[in-house]
N, C-alpha and C positions, 0 to 999 in steps of 0.2 A: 343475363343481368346480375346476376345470386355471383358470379366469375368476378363480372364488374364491381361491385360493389364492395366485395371481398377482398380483392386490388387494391383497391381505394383507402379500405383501412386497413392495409397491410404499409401501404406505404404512408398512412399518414402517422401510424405506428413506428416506423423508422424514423421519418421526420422528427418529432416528437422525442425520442432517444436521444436521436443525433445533437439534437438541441437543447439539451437535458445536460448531455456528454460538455456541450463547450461552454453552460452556465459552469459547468462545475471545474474544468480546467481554467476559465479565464474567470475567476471568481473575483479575483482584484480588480478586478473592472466591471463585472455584472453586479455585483453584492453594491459596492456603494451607488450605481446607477441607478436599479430598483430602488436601492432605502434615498435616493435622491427623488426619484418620481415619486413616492410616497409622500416626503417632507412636500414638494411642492404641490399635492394634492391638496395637503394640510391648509399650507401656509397662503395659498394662491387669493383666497378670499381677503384678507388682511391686507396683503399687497396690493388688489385692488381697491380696497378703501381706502388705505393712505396715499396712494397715486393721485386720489379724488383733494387730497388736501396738499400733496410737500411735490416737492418736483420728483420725476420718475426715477432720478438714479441715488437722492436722498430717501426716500420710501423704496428703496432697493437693499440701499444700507441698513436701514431700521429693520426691516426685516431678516437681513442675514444675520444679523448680531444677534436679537431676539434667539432666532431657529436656533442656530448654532451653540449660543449661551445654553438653550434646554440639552441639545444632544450632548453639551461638554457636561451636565451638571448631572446627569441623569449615569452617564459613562465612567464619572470622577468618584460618582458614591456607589459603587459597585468597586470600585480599586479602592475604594479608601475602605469600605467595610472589608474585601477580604485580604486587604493589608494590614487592617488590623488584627483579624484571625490569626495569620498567618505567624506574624509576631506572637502575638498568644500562644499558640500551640509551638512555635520553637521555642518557646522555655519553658512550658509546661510538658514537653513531650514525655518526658519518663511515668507522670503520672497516666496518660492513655497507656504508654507500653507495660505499665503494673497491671491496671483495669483488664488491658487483655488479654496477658497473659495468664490471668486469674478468672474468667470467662473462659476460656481457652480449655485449663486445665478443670472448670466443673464441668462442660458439657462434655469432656470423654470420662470423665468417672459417672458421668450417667451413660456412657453410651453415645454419645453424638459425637463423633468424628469428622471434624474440620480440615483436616491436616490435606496436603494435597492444594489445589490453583487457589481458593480461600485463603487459608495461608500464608502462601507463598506469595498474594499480591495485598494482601491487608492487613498493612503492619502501620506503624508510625512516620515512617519514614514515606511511604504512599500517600500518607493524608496531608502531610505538611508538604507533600509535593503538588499535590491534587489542590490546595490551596493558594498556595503562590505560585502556582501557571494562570488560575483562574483571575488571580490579579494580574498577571504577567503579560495576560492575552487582552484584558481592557484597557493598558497601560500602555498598550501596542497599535493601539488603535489612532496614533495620531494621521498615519498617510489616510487611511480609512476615512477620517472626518476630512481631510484638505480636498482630497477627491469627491465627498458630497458636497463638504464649499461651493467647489468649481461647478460639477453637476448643478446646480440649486441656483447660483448667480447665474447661469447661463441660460436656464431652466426657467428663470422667473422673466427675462428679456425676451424669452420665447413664446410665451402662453400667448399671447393674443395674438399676432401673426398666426399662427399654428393653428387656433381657431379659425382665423379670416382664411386659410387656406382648405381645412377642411368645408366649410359651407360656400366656396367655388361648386358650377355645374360637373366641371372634370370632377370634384372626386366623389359625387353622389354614384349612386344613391349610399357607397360604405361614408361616407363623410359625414353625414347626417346621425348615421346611428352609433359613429366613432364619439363623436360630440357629446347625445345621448347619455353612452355609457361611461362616458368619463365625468359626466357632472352627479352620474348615479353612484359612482363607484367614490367620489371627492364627498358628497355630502353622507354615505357610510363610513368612510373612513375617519370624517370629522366628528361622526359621532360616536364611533368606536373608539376613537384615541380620547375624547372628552370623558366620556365617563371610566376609558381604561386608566386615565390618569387619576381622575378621583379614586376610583378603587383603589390604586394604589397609593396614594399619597395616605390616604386612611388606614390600607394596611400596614404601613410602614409608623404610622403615630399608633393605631393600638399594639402593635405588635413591641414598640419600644416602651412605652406604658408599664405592659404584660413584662416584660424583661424585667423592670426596674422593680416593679410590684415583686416581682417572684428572685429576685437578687440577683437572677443571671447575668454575670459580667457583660462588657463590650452589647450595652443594650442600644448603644447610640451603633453600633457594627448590625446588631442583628435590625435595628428599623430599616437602616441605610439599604441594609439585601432586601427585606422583601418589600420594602418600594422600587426597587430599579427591578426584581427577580419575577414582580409581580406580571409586568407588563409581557411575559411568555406564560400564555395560557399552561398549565396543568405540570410542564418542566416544571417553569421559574417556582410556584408554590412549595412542590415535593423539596426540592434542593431549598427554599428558604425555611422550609421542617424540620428537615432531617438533620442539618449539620448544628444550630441550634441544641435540637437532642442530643448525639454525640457529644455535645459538648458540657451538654449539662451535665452527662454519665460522669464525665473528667472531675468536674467543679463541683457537686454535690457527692460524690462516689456511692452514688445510690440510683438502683435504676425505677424504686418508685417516681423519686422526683424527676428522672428522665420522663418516666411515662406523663405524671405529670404536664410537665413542659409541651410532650408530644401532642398531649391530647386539646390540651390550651390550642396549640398552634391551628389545630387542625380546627377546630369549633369556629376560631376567627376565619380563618379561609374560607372554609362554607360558609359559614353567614355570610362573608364581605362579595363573595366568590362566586357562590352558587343561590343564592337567597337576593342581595342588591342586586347585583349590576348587572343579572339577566331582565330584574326589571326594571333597569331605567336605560338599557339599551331596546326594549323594546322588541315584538316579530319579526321587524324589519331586517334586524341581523341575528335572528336564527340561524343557527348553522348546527352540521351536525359535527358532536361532539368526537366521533369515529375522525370524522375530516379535522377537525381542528385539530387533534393531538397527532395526525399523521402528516400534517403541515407543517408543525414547530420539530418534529423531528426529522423530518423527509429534508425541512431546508437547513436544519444545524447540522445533517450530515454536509449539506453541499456545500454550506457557508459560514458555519461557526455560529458564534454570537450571535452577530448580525442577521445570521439567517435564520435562527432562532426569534430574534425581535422581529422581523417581518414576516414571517413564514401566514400570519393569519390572516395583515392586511394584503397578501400575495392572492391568498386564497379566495377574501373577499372581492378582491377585482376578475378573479377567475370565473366565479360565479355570474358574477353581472353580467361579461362576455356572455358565458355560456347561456344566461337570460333571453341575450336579446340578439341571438339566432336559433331560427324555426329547428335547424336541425341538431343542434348540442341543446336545446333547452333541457330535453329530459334529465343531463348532468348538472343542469343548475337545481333541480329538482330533488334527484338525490343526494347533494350535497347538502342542501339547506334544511334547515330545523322541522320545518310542515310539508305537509301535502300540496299548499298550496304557495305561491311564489308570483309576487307581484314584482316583475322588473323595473316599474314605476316607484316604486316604494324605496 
């Protein structure tokens, strides 16, 4: 039996790989698929209401405009914030390459020696590159969005069939608990993106506030990132910090007022971050914090951006699954925030 069993999850270990393996070679087609079933999770509620009032392929339309208008506006201020940097820093570059080469040369007259892969990869020329690919990669996203289009219209003409065919006696008794999970996993997810959008639509106004208040330039660039930057738990924050600072270093040439800036940034995140919106999301989407940040970066290895924005609600619907069979529940268990795990909830 101890043989059997062993087998069992050896091979479901391959499985599992394998399958890992062709998300990640056939990523232009899994990445917008998955962020396609996500948006239709979202949106499927809505859809259903206005079906109740417009004819079903007018209340089709209203809603892919709707969707779509968010995904384009959400996508367009993350290119247009670090398009704006990006501009910035290629005519201001001489002052970063002054600043660090004058950092450069106190910390070896104290002894701290840079010199070596440091160096040789973080100069000015790295950052203003490292800035305009990150625009370059959001600005590339048009086939990305056409293909959840397609997914999403095709997607939303399918939901109710797809229901009517899971609750047939052929596909019980998994039909039953497919249904289940997927109305557990749409009404977390709607409440995860509701309050993840307030969070971020707040950090994005106090954080431009704070700009304006404290002089640093391009305050309308630095709101625009940590509202699109916010919605990737614990990445999106760091990189909406850090580059801000850097840049203050440039524009103040003082690294009090960086620190400053730094420490500003960081007090709004926690507060909005860690103090809100764990309580207005609630127990229910407790999770743990080990699993979230190895989500957003497990799936921005596999799929970029993109797999970055979903990598959490990936994780939430993994959970659910894992809920609501007898033998994986114990992995919904340690993934989630408590001891205890209500698959109902």
């Amino acid at each position: 039996m101890t043989g059997t069993g062993g087998g069992r999850m050896g091979v479901s270990l391959v499985a599992g790989i394998l399958v890992l393996a062709l998300f990640y070679v056939a990523q232009s087609i899994f990445a917008p698929l998955i962020f396609s079933l996500m948006v239709i999770a979202l949106v499927w509620p809505c859809q259903a209401i206005l079906e109740r009032r417009l004819p079903r392929l007018l209340a089709l339309l209203v809603t892919l405009v709707v969707t779509m208008s968010v995904i384009i506006a959400i996508g367009s201020s993350v290119a247009w914030g670090f398009g704006k940097l990006g501009h910035w820093l290629f005519l201001n570059a001489d002052r970063f390459q002054a600043i660090y080469v004058d950092w450069t040369d106190w910390l070896e007259e104290h002894g701290i020696a840079i010199a070596g892969p440091l160096a040789d990869r973080f100069d000015v020329t790295w950052l203003v590159g490292f800035v305009q690919s990150m625009a370059g990669r959001v600005n590339s996203f048009a086939g990305f969005a056409l293909l959840v289009f397609i997914f999403v219209m095709l997607g939303l003409l399918e939901v109710e069939d797809f229901n009517r065919r899971l609750r047939v006696p052929a596909a019980q008794p998994y039909g039953e608990r497919i249904l289940t999970a997927n109305r557990i996993v749409g009404a977390k997810l709607r409440r995860f993106m509701v309050v993840r959008t307030f969070a971020s639509i707040l950090t994005g106004i106090v954080v431009w506030i704070f700009a304006l208040v404290a002089g640093l330039e391009l305050a309308g660039a630095w709101g625009a990132i940590a509202f699109a930057l916010n919605y990737i738990p614990f990445l999106g924050p760091f990189v909406a910090t850090a580059l801000p600072t850097l840049f203050a270093i440039a524009q103040f040439d003082s690294w009090q007022m960086a620190a400053v800036v730094f420490l500003s940034l960081n007090v709004i995140q926690f507060i909005i971050g860690s103090y809100l919106e764990p309580r207005l999301t609630g127990a229910s989407l407790a999770i743990s914090p080990f699993a979230v940040i190895f989500a957003v970066f497990f799936w921005s290895f596999m799929w970029g951006i993109s797999g970055a924005f979903i990598g959490v609600p990936i994780l939430i619907a993994f959970i659910v699954y894992c809920a609501g069979v007898p033998s994986s529940r114990w992995i919904a268990v340690l993934l989630s925030g408590g001891s205890k795990l209500d698959p109902d909830s």
